[in-house]
C-alpha positions in Angstrom: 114.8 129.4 131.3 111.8 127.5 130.1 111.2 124.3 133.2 107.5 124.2 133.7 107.1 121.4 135.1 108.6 118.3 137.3 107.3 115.0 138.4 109.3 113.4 140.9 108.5 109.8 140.6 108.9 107.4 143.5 112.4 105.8 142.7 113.7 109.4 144.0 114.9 108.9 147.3 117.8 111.6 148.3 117.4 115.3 147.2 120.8 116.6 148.0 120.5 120.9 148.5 118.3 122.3 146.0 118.7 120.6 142.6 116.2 123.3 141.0 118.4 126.4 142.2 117.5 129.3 139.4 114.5 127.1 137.9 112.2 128.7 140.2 111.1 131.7 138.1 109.3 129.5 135.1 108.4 126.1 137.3 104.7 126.6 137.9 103.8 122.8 138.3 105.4 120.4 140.9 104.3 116.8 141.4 105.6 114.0 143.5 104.6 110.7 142.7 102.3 109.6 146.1 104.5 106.0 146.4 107.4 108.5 147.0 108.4 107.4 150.2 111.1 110.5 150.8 109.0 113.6 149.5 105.7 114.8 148.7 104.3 117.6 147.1 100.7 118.6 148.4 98.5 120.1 145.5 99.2 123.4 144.3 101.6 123.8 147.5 104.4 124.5 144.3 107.4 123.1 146.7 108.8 119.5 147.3 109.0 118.5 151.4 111.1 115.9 152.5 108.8 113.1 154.8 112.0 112.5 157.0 112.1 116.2 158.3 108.8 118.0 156.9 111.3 120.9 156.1 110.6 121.8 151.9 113.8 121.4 150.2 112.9 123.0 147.2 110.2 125.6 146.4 109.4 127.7 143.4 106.9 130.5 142.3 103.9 131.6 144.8 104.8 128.3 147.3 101.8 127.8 149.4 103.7 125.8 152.5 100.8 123.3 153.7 100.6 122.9 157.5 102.8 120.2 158.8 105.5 121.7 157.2 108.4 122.6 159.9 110.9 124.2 157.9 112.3 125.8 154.9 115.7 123.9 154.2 118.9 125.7 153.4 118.5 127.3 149.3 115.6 125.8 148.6 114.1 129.3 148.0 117.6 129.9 145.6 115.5 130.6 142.6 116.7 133.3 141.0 116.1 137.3 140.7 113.9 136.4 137.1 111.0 135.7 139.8 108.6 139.0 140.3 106.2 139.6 142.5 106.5 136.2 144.0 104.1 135.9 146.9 105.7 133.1 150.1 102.4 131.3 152.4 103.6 130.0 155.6 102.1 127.5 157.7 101.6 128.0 161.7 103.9 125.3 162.3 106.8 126.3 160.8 110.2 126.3 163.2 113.0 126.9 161.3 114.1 129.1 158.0 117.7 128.0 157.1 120.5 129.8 155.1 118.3 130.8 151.7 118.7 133.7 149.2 115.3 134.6 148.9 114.1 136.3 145.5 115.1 140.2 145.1 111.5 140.4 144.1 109.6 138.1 146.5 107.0 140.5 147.1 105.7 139.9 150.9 104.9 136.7 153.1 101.9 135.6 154.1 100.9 133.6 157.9 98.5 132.8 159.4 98.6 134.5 162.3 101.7 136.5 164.1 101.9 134.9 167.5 104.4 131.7 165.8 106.2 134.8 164.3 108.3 135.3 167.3 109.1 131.9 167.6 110.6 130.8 164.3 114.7 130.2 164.1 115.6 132.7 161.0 118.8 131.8 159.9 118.0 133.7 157.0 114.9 135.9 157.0 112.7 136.4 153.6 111.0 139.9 155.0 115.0 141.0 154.1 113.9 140.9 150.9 109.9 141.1 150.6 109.9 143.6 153.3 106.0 143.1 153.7 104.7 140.8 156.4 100.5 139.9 155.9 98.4 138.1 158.7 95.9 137.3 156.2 95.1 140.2 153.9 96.3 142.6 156.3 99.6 143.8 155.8 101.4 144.3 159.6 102.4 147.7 160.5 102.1 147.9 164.4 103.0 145.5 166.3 101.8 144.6 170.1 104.1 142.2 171.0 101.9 139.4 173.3 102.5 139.0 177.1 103.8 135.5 177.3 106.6 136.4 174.7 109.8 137.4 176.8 112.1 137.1 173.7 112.3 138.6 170.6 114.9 136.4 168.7 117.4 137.5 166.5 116.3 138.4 162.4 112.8 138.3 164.0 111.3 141.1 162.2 114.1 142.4 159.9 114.1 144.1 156.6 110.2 145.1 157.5 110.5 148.8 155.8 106.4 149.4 156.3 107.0 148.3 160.4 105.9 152.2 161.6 105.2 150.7 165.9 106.2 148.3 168.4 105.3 148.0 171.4 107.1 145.9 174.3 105.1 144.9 177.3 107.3 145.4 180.9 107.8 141.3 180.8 110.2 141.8 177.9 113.6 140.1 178.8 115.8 140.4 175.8 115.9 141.4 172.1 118.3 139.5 170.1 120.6 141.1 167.2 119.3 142.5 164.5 115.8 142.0 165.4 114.5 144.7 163.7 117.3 145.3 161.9 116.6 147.8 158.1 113.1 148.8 160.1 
């Protein structure tokens, strides 16, 4: 594989799954012409988000999700087991993580801040395969899970192998499968 780079000029208007599946590992510029109309690509962010949805429909090495973004669409993060040590940046607003099979070697995820955590739809969860969730530069090990959350949804925290406490507050209602499932 040897794709460095893709400009998406702004005839592009339909981007139909991800047409870069497996082109991830090499890709290390992305640019989106700014009369695109359908999709933008904010510097350095390394992914290509649709304007209709603000989901990213396609992402490659080290993506740095901008804030905005809602979701991660369903394979764009199909690129390929040749990626190592890949590094995922998630914004605070993000909502929903579709069907994707993450890298075997994304290395760990980065947010902002845990509290949005708990509320993001996994249909799919990356920790499955980077295992490491950061706040930051701190990786997360304990976890106090905040008063107002009553539900810890399903895939919430799974595949998160350095996760060595929880601890539930007595407002806790229910705990959804595999929530900590490969803890």
């Amino acid at each position: 594989l040897s794709l460095a780079a893709i400009h998406l000029p702004a005839s592009v208007k339909e981007i139909n799954g991800n047409p870069f599946t497996l082109c991830g590992s090499t890709l290390r510029t992305v640019t989106v012409s700014p009369d695109n109309e359908h999709f933008y690509s904010p510097a350095s962010c390394n992914a290509i988000i649709s304007r209709e949805t603000n989901y990213a429909v396609s992402c490659f090495v080290n993506t740095i999700l901008p804030e905005g973004v809602l979701g991660i669409d369903r394979n764009a993060m199909k690129l390929g087991n040749a990626v190592r040590n890949m590094v995922l940046y998630l914004p605070s607003t993000i909502k929903v993580i579709k069907e994707n099979e993450f890298p075997m070697y994304l290395d760990k995820i980065v947010i902002p801040d845990l509290r949005n955590w708990y509320n993001i739809a996994f249909y799919s969860n990356p920790l499955a395969c980077a295992h490491r969730l950061f706040v930051g530069d701190e990786e997360v090990t304990e976890i106090e899970v905040p008063e107002d959350v009553t539900k810890i949804y399903s895939r919430c925290f799974e595949g998160m192998k350095n996760l060595k406490r929880v601890k539930f507050h007595s407002k806790i209602t229910d705990i959804y499968f595999s929530a900590f499932y490969n803890c």
